[in-house]
N, C-alpha and C positions, 0 to 999 in steps of 0.2 A: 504494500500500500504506500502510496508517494506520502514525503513527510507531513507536508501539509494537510492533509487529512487525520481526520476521528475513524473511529472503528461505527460513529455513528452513518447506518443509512437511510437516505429519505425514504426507503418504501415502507421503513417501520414506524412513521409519526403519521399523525392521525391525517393526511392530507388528501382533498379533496382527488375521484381517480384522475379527471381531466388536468390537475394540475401534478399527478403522480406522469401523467401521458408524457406531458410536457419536461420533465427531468428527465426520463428516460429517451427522447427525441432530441433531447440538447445532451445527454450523455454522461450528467449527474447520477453518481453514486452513490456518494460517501461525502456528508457534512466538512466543514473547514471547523474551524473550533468555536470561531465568532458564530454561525450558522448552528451547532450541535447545542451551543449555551444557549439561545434566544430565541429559537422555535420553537420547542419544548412551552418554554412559558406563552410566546406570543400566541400560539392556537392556542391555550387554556384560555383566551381574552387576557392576560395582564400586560399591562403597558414596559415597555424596555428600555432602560437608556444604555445604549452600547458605546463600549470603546473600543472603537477598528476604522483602521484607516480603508483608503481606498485600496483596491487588491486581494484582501479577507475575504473575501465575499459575500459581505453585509448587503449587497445590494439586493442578491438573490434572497435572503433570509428575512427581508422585509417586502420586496415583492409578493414571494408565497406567502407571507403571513396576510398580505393585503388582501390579494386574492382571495384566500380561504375565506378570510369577514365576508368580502362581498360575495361569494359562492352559496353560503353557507347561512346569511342572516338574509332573508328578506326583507327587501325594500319599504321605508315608512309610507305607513298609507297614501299621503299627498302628495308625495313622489310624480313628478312631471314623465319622468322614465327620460330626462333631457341633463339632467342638473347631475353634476358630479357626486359619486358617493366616499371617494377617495381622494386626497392632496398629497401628491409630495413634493416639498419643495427643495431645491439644489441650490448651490451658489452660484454656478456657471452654467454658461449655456453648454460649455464641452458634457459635464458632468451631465447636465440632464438630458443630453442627446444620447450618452453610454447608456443612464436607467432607460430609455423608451428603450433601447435597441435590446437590453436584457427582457423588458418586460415583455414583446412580442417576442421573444422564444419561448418562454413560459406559457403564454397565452394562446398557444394553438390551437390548443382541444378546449381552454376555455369560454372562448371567444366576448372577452369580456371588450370593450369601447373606449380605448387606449387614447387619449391627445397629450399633444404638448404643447407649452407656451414658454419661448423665450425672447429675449432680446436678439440685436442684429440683422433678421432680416424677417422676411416672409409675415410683415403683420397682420393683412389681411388675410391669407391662410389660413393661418391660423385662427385667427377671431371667427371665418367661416365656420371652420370644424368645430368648434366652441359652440357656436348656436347651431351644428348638427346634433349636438347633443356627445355625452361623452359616462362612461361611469369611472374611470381611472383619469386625474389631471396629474401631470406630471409638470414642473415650471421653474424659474427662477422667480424670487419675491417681483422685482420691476414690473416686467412683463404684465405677472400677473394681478398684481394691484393696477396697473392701468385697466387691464379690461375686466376688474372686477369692479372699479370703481363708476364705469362706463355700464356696470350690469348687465355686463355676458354673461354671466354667470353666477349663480348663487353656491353661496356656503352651507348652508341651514342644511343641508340631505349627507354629508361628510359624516363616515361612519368608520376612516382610518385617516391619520394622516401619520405623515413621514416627515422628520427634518433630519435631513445628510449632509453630514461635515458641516456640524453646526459652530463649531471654533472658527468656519472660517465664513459664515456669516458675522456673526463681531468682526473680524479682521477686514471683511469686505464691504464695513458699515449698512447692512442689510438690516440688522435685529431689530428695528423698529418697523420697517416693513413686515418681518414673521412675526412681531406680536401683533400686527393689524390682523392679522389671517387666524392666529391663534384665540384671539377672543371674541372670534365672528363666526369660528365654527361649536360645533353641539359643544357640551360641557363634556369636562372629561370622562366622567362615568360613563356618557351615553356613546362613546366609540372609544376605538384603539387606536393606543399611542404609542409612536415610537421614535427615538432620536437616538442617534449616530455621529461621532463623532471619535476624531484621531486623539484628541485627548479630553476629559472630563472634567477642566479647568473646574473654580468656584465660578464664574460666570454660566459657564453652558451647566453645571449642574443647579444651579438656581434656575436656569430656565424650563430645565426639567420638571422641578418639582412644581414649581407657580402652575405650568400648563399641562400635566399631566397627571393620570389617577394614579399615584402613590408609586412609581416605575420600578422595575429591578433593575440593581443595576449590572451590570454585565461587561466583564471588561479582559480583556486582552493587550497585558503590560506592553510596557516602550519594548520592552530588551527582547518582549518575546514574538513581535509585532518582524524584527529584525530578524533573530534569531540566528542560527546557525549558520543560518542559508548565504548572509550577507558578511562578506569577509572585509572588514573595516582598517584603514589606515589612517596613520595623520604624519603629513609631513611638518618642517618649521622652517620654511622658503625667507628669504628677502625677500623685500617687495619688488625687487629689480630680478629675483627668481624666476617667481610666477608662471610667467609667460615657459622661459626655457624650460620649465621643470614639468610643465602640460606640456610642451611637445615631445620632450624626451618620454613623458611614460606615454603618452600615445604609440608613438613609434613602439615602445617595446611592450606593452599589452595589447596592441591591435586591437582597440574593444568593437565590438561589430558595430552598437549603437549606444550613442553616450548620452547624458545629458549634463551641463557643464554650467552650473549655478552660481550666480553671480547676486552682489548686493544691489545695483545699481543700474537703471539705461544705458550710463556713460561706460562702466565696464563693459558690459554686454556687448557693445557696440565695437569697443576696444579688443575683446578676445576672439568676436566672431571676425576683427579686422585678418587680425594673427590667423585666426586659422583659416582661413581661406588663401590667404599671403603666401600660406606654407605647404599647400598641397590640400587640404583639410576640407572638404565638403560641410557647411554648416547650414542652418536654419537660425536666424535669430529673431529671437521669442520676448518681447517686455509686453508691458500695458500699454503702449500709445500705436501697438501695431494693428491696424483696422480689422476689423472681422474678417472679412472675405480673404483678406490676402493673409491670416492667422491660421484659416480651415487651410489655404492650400501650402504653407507651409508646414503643417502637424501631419497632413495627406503625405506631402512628402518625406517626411521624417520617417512616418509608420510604415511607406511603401520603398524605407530602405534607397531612397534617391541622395537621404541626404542622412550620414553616419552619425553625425554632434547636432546635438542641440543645445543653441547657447541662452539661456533662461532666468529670469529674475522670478522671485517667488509671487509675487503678484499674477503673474503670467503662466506660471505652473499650476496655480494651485485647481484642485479638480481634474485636471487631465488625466484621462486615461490611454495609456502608452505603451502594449504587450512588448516584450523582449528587448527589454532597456538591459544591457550587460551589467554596464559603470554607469556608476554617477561620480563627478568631477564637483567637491566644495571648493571651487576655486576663489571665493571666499566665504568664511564661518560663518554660517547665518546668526543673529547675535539674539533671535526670537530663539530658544531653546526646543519648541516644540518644532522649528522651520526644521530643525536637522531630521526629526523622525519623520516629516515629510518628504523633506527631499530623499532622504536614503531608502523610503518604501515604493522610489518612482523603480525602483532596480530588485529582482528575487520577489515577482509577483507571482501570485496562483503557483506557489510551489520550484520555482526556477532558482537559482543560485545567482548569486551578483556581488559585485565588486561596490565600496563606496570607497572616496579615497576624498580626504580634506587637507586645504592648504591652510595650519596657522599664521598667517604671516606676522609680520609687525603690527598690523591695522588692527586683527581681528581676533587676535591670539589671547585677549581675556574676554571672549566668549566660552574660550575652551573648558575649563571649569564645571561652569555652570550647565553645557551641554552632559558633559561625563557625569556628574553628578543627578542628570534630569533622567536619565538613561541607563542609570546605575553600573556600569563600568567603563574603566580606561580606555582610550583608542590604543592599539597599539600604536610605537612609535615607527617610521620608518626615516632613514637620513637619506637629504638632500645629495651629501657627499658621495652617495655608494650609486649615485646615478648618472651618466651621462648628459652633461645639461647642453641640449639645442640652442646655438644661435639663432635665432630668428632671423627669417628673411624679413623684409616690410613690408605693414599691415596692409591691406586691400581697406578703400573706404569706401563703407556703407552710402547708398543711395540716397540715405536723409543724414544731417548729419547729427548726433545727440548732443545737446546743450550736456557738459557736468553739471553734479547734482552734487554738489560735497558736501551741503549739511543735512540731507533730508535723502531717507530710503524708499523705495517707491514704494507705493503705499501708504505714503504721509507720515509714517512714524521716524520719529525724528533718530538721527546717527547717534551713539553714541560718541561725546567729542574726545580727540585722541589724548591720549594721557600727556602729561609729559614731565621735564625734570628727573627727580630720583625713582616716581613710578616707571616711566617709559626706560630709566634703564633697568630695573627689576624684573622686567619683561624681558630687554635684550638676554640679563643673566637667566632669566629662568629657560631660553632657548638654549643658550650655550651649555647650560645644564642636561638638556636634554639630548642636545649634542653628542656630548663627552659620552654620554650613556652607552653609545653604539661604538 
C-alpha cells in the first residue's frame, strides 16, 4: 500500500452507492489520513475543522461528505428545486477550478447540479448557469457576493457549506466577505459544516467555533503534513551567492519541474531574468500578472513547456500543480506557516520531493522560528562543497518590476534589516554553521 494511505477503504463507510460508483471510476481505494479522520464523523452529521493543506486530499473528503447530505436529506419543503443546497467557498479562482474538476469525477453516477462562480472572466456565464439553477455552488467570496448581492441566488436552502484554506482567506483579506455568506446561511445546527485549513491559527479557529455546530477538530501536524517523503535542506549563501548557488544545484539535481519562491515582484523578476539568461526555461508567476496570461502560463508549466516556476506567495497560494520534484526557498519566507506551504507544493498524493532553502543574510532570522513552527532542524548543507555558476546576464522581462524594499507582496510589511552588533551575530551564527561541515 503506497505510504500515503490508511489501511482505511471507502467501500466500508457508510457512502451513498452512486457516490461508492464514483470512487471506484476515478480509482479510489484506500482513504489518505486527512480523509480516514473526517468522514467517519462528517457522514455521522458532525461538523469538522480540519488541518490539511492542499495535496491531502481534503478536497475529496469534503466533497463526498457534501454529496452524501444532499443525497441522503431531502430537500426543504419551499425549495424552488433552482437555489443552491450547498456553498463552498475557495480563495482562488485556481483553487476553485481544481474543487469543480474533482467534484465532477465524483459526480457521475450522482448526477447532482455542479456551478461555479469566480472572478476573471466569463461573468455572464456564469451568472447564466446561476439562474439555471444549480444544487452544488462552488466560488471565491468576490465573485460571489457580487451576484449574490444582485440576487442570483439565494442562501436560505444551504444544507452544507465548505471553507478551504481558510488561513488564506485572512491572508487574502476575504474574511469579511465569508462572514457575509456565513451569517446568511441556515444556523449551524440546521446543516453541515466544514472548514479546512493548512494550519488552525487562533484566528481560523475562532472562526470555526463563532460559525459552526460545536466542530471536531481534526488535524494532521506540520512535520507530518511533510513527512518523510520530503527531503529538506538549508543552505547559508551570501547575498551575492544566491543567484550562483541556484544554478549550480540546478545543473547538478536536474529537477524535472521546480518551483522557485521568492519574497518579492522585484526578485521574481530578477531570478526568472537569471534563469532564462542561462539556458533555464521559466514561467514567472507574482500578483500583478493578468488572468488570462497566469492560466497560460500555469498550462505551460503543468504541460512541462516550461521546467521553473518563478513564484511569490501571493501568486502560489491555492495552486494546484501535480509532479513538482523541488521547491527552491530562494528566499525564507518570514510568515512561518509560508514554508509548510510552499514545501507541500512538492511530495503531493504520495510522491517524494526535494525542498531546498537559501538562509541568506536578509532572511536568515526567519530561520528559527520556521524550525521551531515545524518542530525540527533543516539539515544543514555548505555552500562550499558546491560548484558555484557564474552567471551569464539576466534576460529582461517584458514589463519591467518597480523594487518593493519595504513592503512584501501582499501588503504585509518586511521585516526591517537588523543591523550593528545584531547583523553581525547573524554573520557569526553563519560562520558557525559553516565551520560545522
Amino acid at each position: 500500500m503506497s505510504a500515503h494511505l490508511t489501511d482505511q477503504a471507502f467501500k466500508t463507510l457508510p457512502l451513498n452507492p452512486a457516490l461508492q460508483a464514483g470512487l471506484d471510476q476515478a480509482g479510489f481505494e484506500f482513504c489518505t489520513p486527512i480523509q480516514a479522520q473526517s468522514l467517519p464523523l462528517l457522514l455521522e452529521g458532525k461538523d469538522v475543522a480540519g488541518q490539511a493543506q492542499t495535496g491531502t486530499g481534503k478536497t475529496i473528503a469534503f466533497l463526498l461528505a457534501t454529496f452524501q447530505r444532499l443525497l441522503q436529506t431531502p430537500p426543504l419543503d419551499n425549495w424552488d428545486g433552482k437555489q443552491p443546497r450547498a456553498l463552498i467557498l475557495a480563495p482562488t479562482r485556481e483553487l476553485a477550478i481544481q474543487i469543480m474538476k474533482d467534484a465532477k469525477l465524483l459526480n457521475t453516477g450522482a448526477n447532482l447540479r455542479i456551478a461555479i462562480a469566480h472572478g476573471g472572466k466569463d461573468y455572464q456565464k456564469q451568472r447564466d448557469a446561476l439562474n439555471e439553477g444549480c444544487d452544488v455552488l462552488v466560488g471565491t467570496p468576490g465573485r460571489l457576493l457580487d451576484y449574490h448581492k444582485q440576487r442570483v441566488f439565494s442562501l436560505k436552502y444551504i444544507e452544507a457549506v465548505v471553507l478551504d484554506e481558510a488561513d488564506r482567506m485572512f491572508d487574502l483579506g476575504f474574511i469579511k466577505d465569508v462572514r457575509y455568506f456565513l451569517r446568511r446561511i441556515p444556523a449551524p445546527g440546521q446543516r453541515l459544516g466544514m472548514l479546512f485549513s493548512a494550519t488552525l491559527s487562533y484566528k481560523v479557529s475562532e472562526l470555526a467555533y463563532e460559525h459552526m455546530n460545536n466542530p471536531e477538530k481534526v488535524q494532521v501536524e506540520p512535520e507530518k503534513m511533510m513527512g518523510d517523503r520530503i527531503e529538506e535542506w538549508v543552505y547559508y549563501p551570501a547575498n551575492e551567492e544566491k543567484i550562483p548557488l541556484l544554478l549550480a544545484l540546478i545543473e547538478k539535481l536536474q529537477p524535472e519541474r521546480s518551483i522557485i519562491f521568492v519574497n518579492t515582484k522585484h526578485v521574481a523578476d530578477r531570478v526568472w531574468g537569471y534563469l532564462e539568461g542561462n539556458g533555464h526555461k521559466a514561467s514567472l508567476l507574482s500578483g500583478d500578472v493578468p488572468q488570462k496570461k497566469r492560466e497560460r502560463l500555469l498550462q505551460h508549466f503543468q504541460d512541462g513547456e516550461f521546467p521553473f516556476l518563478v513564484a511569490t506567495d501571493v501568486a502560489a497560494r491555492g495552486l494546484h500543480i501535480p509532479a513538482v520534484s523541488h521547491v527552491f526557498n530562494f528566499d525564507l519566507p518570514q510568515d512561518v506557516e509560508d514554508y509548510v506551504h510552499r514545501t507541500g507544493r512538492t511530495a503531493r498524493a504520495g510522491a517524494s520531493g526535494v525542498a531546498i532553502s537559501f538562509a541568506c543574510e536578509e532572511f536568515v532570522f526567519s530561520l528559527p522560528d520556521i524550525e521551531t513552527y515545524i518542530k525540527h532542524k533543516l539539515p544543514i548543507a555548505s555552500t562550499a562543497d558546491e560548484t558555484l555558476i557564474e552567471p551569464k546576464p539576466p534576460v529582461k522581462s517584458e514589463k519591467k518590476t518597480a523594487p518593493h524594499r519595504g513592503k512584501r507582496e501582499g501588503g504585509r510589511r518586511r521585516r526591517p534589516r537588523r543591523s550593528g552588533n545584531r547583523q553581525g551575530k547573524a554573520a557569526a551564527s553563519i560562520n558557525k554553521h559553516a565551520d560545522k561541515q
